[in-house]
C-alpha positions as CSV (number, residue, x, y, z in Angstrom):
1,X,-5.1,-17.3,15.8
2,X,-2.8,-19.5,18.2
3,X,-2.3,-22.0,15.4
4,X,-1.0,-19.5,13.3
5,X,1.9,-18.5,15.4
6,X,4.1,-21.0,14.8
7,X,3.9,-23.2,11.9
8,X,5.3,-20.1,8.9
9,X,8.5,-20.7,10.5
10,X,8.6,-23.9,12.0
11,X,7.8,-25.7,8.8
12,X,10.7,-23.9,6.9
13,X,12.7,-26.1,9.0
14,X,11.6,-29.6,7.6
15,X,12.4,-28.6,4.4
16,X,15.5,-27.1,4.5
17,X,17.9,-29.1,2.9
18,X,15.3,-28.6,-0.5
19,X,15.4,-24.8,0.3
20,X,19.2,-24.9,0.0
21,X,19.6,-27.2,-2.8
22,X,17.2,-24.9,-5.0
23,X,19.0,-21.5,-3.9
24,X,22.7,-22.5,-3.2
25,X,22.9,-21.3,-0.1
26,X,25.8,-22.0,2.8
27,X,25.0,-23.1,6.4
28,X,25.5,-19.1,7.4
29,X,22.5,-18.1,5.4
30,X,20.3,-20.8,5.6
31,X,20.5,-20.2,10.0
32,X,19.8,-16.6,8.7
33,X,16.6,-17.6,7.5
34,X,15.4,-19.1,10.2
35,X,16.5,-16.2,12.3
36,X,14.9,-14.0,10.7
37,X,11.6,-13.9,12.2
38,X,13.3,-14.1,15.7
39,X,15.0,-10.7,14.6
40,X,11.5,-9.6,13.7
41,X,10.2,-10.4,17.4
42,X,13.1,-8.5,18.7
43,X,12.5,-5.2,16.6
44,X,8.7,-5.0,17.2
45,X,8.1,-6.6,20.5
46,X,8.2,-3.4,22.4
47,X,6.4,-1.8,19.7
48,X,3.3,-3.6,19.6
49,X,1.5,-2.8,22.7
50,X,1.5,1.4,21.4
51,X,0.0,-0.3,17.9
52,X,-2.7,-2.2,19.6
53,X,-3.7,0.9,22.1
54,X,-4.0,3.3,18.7
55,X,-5.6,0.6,16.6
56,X,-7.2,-1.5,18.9
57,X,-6.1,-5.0,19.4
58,X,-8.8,-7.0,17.6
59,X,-8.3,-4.8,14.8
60,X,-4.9,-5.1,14.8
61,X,-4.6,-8.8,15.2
62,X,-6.8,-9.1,12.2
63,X,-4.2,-6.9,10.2
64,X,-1.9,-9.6,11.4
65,X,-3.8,-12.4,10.2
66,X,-3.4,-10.8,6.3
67,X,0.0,-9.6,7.3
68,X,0.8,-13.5,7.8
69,X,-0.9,-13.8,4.4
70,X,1.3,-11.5,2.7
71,X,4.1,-13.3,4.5
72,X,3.2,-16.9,2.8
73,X,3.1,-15.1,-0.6
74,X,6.0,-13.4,-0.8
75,X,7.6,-16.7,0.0
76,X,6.0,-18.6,-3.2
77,X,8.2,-16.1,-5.8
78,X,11.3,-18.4,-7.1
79,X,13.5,-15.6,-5.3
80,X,16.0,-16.4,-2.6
81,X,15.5,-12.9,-1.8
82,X,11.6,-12.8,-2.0
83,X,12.3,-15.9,1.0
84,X,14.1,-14.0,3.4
85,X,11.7,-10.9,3.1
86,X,8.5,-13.1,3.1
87,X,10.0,-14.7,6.4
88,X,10.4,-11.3,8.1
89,X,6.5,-10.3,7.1
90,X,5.8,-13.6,8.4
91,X,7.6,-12.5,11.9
92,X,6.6,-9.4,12.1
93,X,2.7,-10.4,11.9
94,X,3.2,-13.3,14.3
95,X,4.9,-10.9,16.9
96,X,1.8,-8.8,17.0
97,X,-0.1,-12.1,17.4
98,X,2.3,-13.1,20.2
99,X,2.0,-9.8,22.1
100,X,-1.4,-8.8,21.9
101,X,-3.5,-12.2,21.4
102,X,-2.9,-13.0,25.4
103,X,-3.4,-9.1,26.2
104,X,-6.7,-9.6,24.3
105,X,-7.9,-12.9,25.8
106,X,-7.6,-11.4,29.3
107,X,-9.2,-8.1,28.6
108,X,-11.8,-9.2,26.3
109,X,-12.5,-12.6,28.2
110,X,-11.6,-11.7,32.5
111,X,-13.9,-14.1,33.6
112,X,-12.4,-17.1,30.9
113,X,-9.1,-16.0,31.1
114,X,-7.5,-19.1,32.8
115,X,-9.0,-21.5,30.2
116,X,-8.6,-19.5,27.2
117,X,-5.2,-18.9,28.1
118,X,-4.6,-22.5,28.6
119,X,-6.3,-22.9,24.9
120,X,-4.0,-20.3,23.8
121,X,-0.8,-21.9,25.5
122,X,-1.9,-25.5,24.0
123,X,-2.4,-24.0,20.4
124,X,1.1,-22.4,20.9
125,X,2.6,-26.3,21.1
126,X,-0.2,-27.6,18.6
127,X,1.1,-25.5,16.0
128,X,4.6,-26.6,16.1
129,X,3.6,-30.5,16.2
130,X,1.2,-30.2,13.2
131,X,4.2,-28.8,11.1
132,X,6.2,-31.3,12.1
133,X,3.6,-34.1,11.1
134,X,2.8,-33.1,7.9
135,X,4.8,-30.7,6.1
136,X,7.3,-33.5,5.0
137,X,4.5,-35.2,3.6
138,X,3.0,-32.1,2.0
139,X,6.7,-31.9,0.5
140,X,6.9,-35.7,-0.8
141,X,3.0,-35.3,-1.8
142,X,3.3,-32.4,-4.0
143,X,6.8,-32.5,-5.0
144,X,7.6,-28.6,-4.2
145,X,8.5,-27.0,-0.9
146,X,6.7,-23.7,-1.8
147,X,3.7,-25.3,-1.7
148,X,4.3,-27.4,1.4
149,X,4.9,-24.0,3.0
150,X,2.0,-22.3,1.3
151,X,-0.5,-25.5,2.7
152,X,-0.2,-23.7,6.4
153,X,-2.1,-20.6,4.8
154,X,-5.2,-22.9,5.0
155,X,-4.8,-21.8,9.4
156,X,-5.0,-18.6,8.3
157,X,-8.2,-18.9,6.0
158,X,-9.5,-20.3,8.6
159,X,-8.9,-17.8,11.3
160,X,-10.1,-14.7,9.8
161,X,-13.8,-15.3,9.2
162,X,-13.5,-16.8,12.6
163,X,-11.6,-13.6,13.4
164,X,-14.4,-10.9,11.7
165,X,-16.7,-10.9,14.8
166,X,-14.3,-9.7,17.2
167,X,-13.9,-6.6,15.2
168,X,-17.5,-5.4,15.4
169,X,-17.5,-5.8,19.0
170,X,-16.5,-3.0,22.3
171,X,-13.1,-1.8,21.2
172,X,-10.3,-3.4,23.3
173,X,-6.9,-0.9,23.2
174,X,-5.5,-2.6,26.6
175,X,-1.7,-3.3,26.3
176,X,0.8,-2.3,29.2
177,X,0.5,0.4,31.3
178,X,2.7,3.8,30.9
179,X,5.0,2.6,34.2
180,X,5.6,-0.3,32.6
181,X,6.2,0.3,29.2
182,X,8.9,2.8,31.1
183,X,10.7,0.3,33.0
184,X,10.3,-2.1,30.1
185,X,12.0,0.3,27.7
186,X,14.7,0.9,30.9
187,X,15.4,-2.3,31.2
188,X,15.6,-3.1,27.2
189,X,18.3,-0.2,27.3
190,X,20.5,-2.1,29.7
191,X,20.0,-5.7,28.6
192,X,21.7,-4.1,25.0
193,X,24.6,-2.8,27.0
194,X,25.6,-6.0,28.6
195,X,28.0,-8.5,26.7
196,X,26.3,-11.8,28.7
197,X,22.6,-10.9,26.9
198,X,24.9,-10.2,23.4
């Protein structure tokens, strides 16, 4: 699941000067773009922990999983528009993933947590690298930047069977407790009133 947090938008990044070639578009919008899944993590962040204690969190982060999927293909329609809207499914399933997956490890896995939070932190970084490796060479391989985009969906394939048996396991809700989620909610209230966080 870590690997899968970083790549959808990372990758756009290596081929962006394609991306703006095939859909016109200025500097403004093509910084948009990659915004967009940043706005994503802004919107749902404080969200996601209510989500996972209705839903459970292994539930949930499988919905994120095929979330992510939905993501990728919404990106492959020949739509400028279709791209920005399949980059803010893509944020919007890896904010759930980056919210609840560490919640998870640590309630699910107490007496791991310190390694499997270290393999967690290490699949954060991995992510990024492997995009950076190879989705140029996907790019000059296949000749389309859709489909070097669309090649990260093979993480995802491969998470969610590996995914399945969490489900069928103790139901984990977790996510922050009520004191917190006050203060946190508090303190998101001020940061939005001050011009230094703007």
């Amino acid at each position: 699941m870590g690997l899968n947090l970083r790549p959808a938008i990372t990758s756009v990044a290596f081929v962006l000067p394609q991306i703006r070639s095939d859909y016109a578009l200025g500097a403004t919008a093509a910084g948009l773009l990659t915004t967009v899944p940043l706005l994503a993590f802004v919107l749902f962040s404080l969200q996601v922990p209510r989500w996972g204690r209705k839903s459970g969190i292994a539930r949930l982060i499988l919905v994120a999983l095929m979330l992510l999927a939905v993501g990728f293909a919404i990106r492959m329609v020949p739509s400028a528009t279709a791209l920005f809207i399949g980059m803010a499914v893509c944020g919007a399933a890896i904010t759930v993933g980056n919210v609840l997956l560490p919640a998870f490890i640590k309630s699910r896995y107490p007496d791991h947590g310190g390694i499997l939070t270290g393999v967690y932190t290490v699949s954060l970084y991995a992510g990024p690298a492997l995009a950076s490796a190879l989705t140029v060479p996907m790019y000059q391989a296949t000749g389309s930047w859709r489909v070097a985009l669309l090649g990260w969906g093979i993480l995802i394939v491969i998470a969610i069977p590996l995914w399945l048996p969490q489900i069928g396991r103790a139901r984990i809700t977790g996510g922050v407790p009520a004191g917190q989620r006050v203060g946190g909610t508090v303190k998101l209230r001020r940061i939005f009133t001050r011009p230094l966080a703007w």
